[in-house]
SEVOBA-160376 format. One record per residue: residue number from 1; x, y, z of N, C-alpha, C, CB in turn. Coordinates in steps of 0.05 Angstrom, whole numbers. Glycine has a CB too. Example, Ala and Ser with C-alpha at 12.3 -4.5 7.8 and 13.67 -1.06 7.14 Angstrom:
# residues 2
<node lummi="1" n_c1="264" n_c2="-114" n_c3="156" ca_c1="246" ca_c2="-90" ca_c3="156" c_c1="264" c_c2="-66" c_c3="156" cb_c1="226" cb_c2="-89" cb_c3="181"/>
<node lummi="2" n_c1="257" n_c2="-45" n_c3="142" ca_c1="273" ca_c2="-21" ca_c3="143" c_c1="258" c_c2="1" c_c3="157" cb_c1="282" cb_c2="-12" cb_c3="114"/>
***
This chain:
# residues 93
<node lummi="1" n_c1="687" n_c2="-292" n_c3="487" ca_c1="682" ca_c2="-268" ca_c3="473" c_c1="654" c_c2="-257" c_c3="478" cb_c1="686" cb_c2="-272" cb_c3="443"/>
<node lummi="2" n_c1="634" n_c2="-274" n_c3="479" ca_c1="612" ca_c2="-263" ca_c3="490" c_c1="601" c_c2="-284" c_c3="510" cb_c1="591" cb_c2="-254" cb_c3="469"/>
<node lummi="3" n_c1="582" n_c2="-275" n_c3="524" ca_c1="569" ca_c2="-287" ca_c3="549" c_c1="550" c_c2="-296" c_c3="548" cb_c1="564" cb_c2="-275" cb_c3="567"/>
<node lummi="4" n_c1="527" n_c2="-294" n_c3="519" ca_c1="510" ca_c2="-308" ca_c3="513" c_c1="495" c_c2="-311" c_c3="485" cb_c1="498" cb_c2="-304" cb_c3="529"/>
<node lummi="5" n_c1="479" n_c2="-328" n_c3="477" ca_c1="476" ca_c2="-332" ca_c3="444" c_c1="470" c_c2="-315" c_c3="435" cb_c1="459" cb_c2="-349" cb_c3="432"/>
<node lummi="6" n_c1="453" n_c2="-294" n_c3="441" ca_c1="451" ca_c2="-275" ca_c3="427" c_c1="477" c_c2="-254" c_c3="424" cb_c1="430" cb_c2="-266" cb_c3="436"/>
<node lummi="7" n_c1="491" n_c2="-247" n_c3="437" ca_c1="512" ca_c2="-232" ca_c3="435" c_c1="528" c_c2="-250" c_c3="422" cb_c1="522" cb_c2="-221" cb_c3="459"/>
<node lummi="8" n_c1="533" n_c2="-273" n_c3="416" ca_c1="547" ca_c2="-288" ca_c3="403" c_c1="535" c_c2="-280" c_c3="373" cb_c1="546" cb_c2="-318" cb_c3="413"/>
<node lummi="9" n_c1="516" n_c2="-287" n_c3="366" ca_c1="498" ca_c2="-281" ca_c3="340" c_c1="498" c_c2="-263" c_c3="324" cb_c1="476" cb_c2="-279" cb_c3="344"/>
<node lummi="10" n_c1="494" n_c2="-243" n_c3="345" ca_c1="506" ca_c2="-209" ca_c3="335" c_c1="544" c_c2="-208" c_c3="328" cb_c1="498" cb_c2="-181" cb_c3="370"/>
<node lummi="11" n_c1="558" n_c2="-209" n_c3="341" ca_c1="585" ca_c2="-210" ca_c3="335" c_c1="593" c_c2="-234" c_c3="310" cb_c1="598" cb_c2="-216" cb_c3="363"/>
<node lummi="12" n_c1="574" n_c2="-260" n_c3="307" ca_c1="580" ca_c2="-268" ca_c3="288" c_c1="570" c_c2="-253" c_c3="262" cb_c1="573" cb_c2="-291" cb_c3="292"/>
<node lummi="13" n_c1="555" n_c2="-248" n_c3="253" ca_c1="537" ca_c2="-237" ca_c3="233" c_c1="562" c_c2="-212" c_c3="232" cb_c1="499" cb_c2="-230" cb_c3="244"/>
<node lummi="14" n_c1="559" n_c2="-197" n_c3="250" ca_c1="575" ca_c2="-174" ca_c3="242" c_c1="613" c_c2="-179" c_c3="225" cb_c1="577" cb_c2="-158" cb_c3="274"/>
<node lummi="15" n_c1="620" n_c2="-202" n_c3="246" ca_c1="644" ca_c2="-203" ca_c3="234" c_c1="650" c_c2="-219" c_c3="207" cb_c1="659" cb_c2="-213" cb_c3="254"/>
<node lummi="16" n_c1="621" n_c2="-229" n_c3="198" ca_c1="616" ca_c2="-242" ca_c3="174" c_c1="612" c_c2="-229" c_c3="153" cb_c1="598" cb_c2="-256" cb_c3="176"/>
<node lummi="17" n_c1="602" n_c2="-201" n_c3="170" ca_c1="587" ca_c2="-185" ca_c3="134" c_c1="561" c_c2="-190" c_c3="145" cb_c1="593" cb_c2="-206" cb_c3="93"/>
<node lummi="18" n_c1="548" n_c2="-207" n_c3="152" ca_c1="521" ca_c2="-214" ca_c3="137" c_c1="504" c_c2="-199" c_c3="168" cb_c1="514" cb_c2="-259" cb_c3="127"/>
<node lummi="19" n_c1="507" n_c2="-179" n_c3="175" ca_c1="498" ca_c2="-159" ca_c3="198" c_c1="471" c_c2="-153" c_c3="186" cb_c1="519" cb_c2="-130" cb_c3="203"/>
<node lummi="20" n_c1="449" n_c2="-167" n_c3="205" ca_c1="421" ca_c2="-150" ca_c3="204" c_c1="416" c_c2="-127" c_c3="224" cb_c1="398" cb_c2="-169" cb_c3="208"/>
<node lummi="21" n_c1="400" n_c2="-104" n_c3="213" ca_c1="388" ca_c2="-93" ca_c3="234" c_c1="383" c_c2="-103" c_c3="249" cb_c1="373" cb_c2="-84" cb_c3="233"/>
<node lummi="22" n_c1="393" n_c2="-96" n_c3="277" ca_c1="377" ca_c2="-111" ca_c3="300" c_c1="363" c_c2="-84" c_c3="321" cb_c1="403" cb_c2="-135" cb_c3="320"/>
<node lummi="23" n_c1="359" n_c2="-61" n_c3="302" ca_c1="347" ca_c2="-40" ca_c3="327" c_c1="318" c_c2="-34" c_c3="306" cb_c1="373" cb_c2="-4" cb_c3="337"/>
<node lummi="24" n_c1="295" n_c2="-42" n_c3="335" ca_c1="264" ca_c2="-37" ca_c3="330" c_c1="260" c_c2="-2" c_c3="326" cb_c1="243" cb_c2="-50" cb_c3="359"/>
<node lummi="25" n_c1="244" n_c2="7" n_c3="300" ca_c1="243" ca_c2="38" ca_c3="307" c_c1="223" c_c2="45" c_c3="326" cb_c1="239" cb_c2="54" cb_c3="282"/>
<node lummi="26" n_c1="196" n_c2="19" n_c3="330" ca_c1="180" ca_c2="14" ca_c3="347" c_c1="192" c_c2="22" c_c3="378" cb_c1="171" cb_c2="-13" cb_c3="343"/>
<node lummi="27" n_c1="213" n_c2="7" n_c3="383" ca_c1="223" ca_c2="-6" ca_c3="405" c_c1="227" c_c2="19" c_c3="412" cb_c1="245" cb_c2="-26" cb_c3="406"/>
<node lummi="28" n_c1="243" n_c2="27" n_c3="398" ca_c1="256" ca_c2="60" ca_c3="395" c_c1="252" c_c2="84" c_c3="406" cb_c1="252" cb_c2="69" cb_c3="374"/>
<node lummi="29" n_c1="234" n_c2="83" n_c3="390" ca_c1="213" ca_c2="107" ca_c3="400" c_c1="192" c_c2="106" c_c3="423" cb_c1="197" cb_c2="113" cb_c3="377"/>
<node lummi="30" n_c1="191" n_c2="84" n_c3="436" ca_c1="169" ca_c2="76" ca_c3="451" c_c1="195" c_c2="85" c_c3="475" cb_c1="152" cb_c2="41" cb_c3="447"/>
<node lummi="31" n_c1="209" n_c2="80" n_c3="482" ca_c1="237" ca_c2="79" ca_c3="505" c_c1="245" c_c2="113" c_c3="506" cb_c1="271" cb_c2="54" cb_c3="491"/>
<node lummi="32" n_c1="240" n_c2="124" n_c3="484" ca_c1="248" ca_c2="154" ca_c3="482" c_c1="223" c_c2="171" c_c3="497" cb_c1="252" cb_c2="165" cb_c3="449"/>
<node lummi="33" n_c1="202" n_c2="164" n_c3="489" ca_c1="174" ca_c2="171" ca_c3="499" c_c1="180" c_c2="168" c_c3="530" cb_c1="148" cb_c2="150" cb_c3="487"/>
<node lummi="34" n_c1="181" n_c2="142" n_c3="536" ca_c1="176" ca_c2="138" ca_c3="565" c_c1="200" c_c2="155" c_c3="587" cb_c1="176" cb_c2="104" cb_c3="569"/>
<node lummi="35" n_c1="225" n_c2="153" n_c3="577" ca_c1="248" ca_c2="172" ca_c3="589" c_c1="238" c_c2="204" c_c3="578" cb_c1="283" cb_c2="161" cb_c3="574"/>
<node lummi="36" n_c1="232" n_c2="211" n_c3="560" ca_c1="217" ca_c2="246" ca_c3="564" c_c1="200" c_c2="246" c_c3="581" cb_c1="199" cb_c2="260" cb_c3="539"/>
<node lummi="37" n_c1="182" n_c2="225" n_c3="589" ca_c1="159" ca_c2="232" ca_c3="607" c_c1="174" c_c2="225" c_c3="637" cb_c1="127" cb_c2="212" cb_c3="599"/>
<node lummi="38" n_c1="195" n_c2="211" n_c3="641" ca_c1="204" ca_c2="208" ca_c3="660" c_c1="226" c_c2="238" c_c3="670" cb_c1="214" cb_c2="181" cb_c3="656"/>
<node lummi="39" n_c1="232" n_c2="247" n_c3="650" ca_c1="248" ca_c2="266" ca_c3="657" c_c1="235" c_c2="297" c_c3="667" cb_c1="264" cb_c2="267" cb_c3="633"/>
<node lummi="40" n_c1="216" n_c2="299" n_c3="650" ca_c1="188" ca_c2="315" ca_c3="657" c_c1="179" c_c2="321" c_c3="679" cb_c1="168" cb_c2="305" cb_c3="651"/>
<node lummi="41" n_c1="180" n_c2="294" n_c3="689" ca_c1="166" ca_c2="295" ca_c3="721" c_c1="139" c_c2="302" c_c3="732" cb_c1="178" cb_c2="313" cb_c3="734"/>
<node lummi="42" n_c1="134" n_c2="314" n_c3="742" ca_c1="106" ca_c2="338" ca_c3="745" c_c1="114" c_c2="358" c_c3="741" cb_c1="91" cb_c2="343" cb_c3="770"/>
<node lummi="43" n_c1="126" n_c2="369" n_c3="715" ca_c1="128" ca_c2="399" ca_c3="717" c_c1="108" c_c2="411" c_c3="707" cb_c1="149" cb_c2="410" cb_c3="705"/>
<node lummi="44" n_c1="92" n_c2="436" n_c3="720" ca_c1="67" ca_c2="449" ca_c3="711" c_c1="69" c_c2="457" c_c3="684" cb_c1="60" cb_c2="471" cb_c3="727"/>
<node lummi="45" n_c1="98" n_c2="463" n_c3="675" ca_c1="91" ca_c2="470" ca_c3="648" c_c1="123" c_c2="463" c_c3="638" cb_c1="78" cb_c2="505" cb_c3="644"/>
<node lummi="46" n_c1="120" n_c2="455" n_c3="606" ca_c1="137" ca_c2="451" ca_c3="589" c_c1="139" c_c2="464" c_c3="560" cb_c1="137" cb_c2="428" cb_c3="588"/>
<node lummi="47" n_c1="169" n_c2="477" n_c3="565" ca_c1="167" ca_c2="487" ca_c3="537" c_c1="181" c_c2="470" c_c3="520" cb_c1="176" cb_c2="514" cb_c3="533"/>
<node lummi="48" n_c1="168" n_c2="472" n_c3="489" ca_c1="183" ca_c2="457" ca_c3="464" c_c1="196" c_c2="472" c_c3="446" cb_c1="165" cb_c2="441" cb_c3="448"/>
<node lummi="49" n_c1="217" n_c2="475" n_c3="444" ca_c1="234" ca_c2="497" ca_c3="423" c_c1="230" c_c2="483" c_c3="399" cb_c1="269" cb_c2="504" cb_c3="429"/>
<node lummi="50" n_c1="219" n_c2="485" n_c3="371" ca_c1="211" ca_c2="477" ca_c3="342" c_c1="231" c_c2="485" c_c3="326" cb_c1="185" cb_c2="487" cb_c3="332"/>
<node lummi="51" n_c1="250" n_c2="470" n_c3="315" ca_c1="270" ca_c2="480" ca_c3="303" c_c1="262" c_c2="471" c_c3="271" cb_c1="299" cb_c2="470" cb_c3="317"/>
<node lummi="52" n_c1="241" n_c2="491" n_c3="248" ca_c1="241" ca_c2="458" ca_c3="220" c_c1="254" c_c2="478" c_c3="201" cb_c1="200" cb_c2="441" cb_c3="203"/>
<node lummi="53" n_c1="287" n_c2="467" n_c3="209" ca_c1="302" ca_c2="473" ca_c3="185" c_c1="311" c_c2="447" c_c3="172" cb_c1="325" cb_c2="490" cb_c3="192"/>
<node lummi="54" n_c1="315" n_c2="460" n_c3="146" ca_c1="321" ca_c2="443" ca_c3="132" c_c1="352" c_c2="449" c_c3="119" cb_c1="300" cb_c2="441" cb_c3="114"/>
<node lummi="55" n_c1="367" n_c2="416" n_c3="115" ca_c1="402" ca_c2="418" ca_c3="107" c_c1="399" c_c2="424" c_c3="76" cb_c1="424" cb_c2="384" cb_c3="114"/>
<node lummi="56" n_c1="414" n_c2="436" n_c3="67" ca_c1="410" ca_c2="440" ca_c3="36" c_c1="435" c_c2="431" c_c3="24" cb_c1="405" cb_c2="472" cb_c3="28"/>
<node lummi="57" n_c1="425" n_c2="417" n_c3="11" ca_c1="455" ca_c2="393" ca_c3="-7" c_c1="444" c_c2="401" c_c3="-36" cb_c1="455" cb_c2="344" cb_c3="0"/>
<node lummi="58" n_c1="449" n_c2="423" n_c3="-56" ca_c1="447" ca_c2="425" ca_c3="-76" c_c1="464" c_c2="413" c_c3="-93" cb_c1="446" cb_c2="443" cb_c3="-78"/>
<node lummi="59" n_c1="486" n_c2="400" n_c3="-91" ca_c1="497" ca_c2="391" ca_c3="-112" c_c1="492" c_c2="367" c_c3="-111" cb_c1="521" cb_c2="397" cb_c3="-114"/>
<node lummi="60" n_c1="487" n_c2="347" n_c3="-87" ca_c1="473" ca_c2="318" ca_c3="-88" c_c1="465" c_c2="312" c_c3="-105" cb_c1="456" cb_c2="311" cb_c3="-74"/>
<node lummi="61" n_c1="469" n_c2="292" n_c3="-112" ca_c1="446" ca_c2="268" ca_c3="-123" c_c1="452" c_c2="240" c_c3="-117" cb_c1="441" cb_c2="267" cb_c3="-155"/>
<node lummi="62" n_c1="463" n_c2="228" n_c3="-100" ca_c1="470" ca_c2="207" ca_c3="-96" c_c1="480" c_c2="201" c_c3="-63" cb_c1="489" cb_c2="204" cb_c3="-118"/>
<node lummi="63" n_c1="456" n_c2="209" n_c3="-45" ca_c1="471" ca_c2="204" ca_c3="-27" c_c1="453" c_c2="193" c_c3="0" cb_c1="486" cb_c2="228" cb_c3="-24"/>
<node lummi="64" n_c1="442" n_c2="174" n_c3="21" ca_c1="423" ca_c2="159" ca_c3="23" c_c1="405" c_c2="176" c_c3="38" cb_c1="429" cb_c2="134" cb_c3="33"/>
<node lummi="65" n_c1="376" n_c2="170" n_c3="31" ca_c1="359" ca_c2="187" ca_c3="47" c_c1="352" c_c2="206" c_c3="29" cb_c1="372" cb_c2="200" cb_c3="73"/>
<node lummi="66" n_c1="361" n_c2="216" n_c3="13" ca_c1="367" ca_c2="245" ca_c3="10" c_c1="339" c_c2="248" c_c3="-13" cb_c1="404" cb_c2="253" cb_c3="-4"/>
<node lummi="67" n_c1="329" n_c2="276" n_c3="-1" ca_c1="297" ca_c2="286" ca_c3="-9" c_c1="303" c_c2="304" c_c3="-20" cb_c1="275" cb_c2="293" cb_c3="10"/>
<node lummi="68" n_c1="283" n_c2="320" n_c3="-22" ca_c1="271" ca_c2="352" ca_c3="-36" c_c1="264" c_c2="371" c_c3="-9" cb_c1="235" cb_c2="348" cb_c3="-57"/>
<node lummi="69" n_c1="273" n_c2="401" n_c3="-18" ca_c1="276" ca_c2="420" ca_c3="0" c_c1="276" c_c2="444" c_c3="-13" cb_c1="296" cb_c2="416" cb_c3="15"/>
<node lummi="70" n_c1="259" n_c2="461" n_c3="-1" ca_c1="260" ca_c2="483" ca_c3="-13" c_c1="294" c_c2="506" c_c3="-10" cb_c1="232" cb_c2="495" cb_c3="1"/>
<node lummi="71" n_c1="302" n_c2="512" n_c3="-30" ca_c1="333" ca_c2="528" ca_c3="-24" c_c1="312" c_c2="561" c_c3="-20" cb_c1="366" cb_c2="528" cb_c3="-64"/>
<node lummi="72" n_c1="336" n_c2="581" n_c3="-6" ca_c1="325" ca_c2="599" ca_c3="3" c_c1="311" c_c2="619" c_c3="-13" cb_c1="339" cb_c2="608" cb_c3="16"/>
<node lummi="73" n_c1="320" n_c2="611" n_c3="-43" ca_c1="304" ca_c2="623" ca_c3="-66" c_c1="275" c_c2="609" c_c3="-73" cb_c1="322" cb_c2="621" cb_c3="-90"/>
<node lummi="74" n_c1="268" n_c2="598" n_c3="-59" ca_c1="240" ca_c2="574" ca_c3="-53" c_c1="233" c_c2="564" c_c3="-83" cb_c1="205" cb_c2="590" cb_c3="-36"/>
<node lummi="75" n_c1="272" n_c2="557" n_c3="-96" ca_c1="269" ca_c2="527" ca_c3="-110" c_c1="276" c_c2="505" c_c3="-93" cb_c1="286" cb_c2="523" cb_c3="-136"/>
<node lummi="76" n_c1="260" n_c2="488" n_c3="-110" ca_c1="265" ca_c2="456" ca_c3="-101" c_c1="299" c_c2="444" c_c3="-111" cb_c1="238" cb_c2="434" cb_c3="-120"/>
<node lummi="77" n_c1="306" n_c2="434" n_c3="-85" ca_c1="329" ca_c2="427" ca_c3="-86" c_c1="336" c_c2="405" c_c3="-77" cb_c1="340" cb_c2="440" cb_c3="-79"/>
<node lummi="78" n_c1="353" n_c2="396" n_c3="-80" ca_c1="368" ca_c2="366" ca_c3="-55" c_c1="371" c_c2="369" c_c3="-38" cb_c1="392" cb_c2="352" cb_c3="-53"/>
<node lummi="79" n_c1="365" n_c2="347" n_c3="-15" ca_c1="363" ca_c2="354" ca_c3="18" c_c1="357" c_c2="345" c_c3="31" cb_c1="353" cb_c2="368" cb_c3="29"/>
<node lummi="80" n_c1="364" n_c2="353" n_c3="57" ca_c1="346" ca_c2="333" ca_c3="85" c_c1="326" c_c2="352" c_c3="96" cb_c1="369" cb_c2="322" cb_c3="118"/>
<node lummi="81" n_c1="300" n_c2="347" n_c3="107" ca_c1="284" ca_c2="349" ca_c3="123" c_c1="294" c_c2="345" c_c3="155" cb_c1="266" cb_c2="332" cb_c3="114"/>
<node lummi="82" n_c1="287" n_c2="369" n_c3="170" ca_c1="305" ca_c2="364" ca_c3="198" c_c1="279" c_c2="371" c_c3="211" cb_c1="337" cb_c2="386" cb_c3="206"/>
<node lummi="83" n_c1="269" n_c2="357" n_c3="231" ca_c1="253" ca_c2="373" ca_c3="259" c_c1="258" c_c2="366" c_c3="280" cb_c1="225" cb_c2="373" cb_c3="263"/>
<node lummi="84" n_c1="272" n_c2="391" n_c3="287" ca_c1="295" ca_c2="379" ca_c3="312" c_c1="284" c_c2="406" c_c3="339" cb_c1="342" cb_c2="383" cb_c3="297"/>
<node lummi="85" n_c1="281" n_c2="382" n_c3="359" ca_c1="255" ca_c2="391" ca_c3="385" c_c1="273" c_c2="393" c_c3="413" cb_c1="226" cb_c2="361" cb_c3="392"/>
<node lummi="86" n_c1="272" n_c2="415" n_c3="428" ca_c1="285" ca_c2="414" ca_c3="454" c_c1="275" c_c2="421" c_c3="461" cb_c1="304" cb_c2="420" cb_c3="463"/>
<node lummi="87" n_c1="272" n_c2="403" n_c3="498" ca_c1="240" ca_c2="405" ca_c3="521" c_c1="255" c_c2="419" c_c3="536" cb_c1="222" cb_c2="376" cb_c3="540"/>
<node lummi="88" n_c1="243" n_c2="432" n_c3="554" ca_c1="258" ca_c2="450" ca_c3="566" c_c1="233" c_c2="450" c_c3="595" cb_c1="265" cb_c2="481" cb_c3="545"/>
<node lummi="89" n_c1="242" n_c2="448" n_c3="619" ca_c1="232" ca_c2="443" ca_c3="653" c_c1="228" c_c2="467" c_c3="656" cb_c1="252" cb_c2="431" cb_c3="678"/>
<node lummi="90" n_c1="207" n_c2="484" n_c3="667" ca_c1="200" ca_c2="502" ca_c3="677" c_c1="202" c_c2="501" c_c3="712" cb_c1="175" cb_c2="505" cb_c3="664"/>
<node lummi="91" n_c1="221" n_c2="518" n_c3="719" ca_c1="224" ca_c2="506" ca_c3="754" c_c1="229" c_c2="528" c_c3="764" cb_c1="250" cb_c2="484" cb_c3="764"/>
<node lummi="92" n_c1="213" n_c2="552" n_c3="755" ca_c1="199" ca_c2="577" ca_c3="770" c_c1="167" c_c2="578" c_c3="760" cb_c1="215" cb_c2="608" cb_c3="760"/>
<node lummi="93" n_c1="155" n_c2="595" n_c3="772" ca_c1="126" ca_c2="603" ca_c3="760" c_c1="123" c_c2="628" c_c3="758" cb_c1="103" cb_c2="595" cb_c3="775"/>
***
């Protein structure tokens, strides 16, 4: 079923219930960094599209994660926080 202890370890735990995290947010984010800069390349210039919207769950209260957010009447409401980023290659000048 698996090929070695660790993949054994993980499939046990999981099929047990007793499943730990096994993903670093360190690890994570350090591997995302290095593939953007790899994808990048030398391009003279990069643009970043800034998207900071926010999901609005007003009737929530019970659901994981879940914060404060301004609704478009700029009360405080239930919600997610989103900043969501697309790089974009410049390959004219």
């Amino acid at each position: 079923m698996s090929s070695d202890k660790k993949e054994y370890d993980v499939f046990k735990g999981l099929l047990s219930g007793k499943q730990v995290n096994t993903l670093d947010s360190g690890v994570l984010l350090d591997c995302v960094a290095a593939r953007s800069l790899e994808a990048l390349g030398n391009s003279l210039r990069v643009y970043v599209l800034h998207d900071p919207c926010d999901i609005r769950k007003p009737y929530a209260s019970d659901m994981e994660d879940l914060g404060k957010v301004l609704s478009l009447q700029k009360e405080v409401i239930s919600g997610y926080c989103r900043f969501n980023k697309v790089k974009l290659r410049c390959f004219f000048s």
